[in-house]
Each structure stands twice: as C-alpha cells, then as structure tokens.
N, C-alpha and C positions, 0 to 999 in steps of 0.2 A: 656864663656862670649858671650850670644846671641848680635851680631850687628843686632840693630837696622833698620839704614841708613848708609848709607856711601855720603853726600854729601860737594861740593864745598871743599873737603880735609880735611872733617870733619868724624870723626868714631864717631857714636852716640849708645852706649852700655851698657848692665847691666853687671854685675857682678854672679856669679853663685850663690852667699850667701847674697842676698839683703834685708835690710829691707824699714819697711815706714820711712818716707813720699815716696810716687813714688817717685822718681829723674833717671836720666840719667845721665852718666858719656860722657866725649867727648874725645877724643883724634886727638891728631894734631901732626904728627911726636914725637918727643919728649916729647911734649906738654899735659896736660891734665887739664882737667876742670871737676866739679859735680854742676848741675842744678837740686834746686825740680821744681817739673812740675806743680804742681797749684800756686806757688808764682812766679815761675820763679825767684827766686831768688839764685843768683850762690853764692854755699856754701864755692867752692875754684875754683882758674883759678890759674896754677902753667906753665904759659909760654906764652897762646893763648894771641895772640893780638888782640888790644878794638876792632877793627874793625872784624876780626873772630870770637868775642867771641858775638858781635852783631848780624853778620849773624846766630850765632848758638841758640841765642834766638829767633830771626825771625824761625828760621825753627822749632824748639819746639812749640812754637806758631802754625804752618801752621799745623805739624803733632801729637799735641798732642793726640786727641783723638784714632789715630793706636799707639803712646806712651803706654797711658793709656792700651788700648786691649793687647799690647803685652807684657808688665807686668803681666798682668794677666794671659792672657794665658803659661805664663811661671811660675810663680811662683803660683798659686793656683793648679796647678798638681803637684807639690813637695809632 
C-alpha cells in the first residue's frame, strides 16, 4: 500500500490492486475514506469527520497533480 502523504492526521494511499477511476483512499485512525480525484467526489467516508473529511478534499485539491503522477508511476510499471 504506496502512502501517498501523510498530512494533518490524514494517511492518503493506494492500494496494491487498484483500478480506475484514480481515487485515493484516506485513513484516519480507525477511520477511512475513498475519494476519485477528478470529481472529488467521496465514494464512502466510514468514520472521518465533516471537518477532516474537508481538510482531506482541500489537500487533494492542493496535491492532485503528484496524486495523478504517483498513480501512474506506480501502476503503469505493474
């Protein structure tokens, strides 16, 4: 499971067997969340609270483009 980022108590991460759309998965202690990254729209959010689950669309936002790259770089060498 390549981590992403790890900000504001956020783990922002793929999965080793991913498909499309891009998305991100997030985790929050216990918590987890999956965001696709050109809609930004969160597919499930199973704990994160509204206010962390908005920081975590802010930061998707800020670092989509090294999102997008490090997808790729990870899954087109499979």
């Amino acid at each position: 499971m390549p981590t992403i980022l790890y900000l504001f108590g956020l783990r922002f991460f793929f999965y080793s067997e991913e498909h499309l759309p891009i998305h991100v998965h997030i985790e929050q202690g216990d918590n987890d969340a999956k965001v696709e990254i050109a809609t930004r729209k969160i597919i499930y959010n199973r704990g994160i609270k509204t206010n962390d689950m908005r920081r975590a669309l802010e930061v998707i936002a800020l670092f989509e483009n090294e999102i997008i790259a490090k997808w790729h770089e990870y899954f087109d060498n499979k």
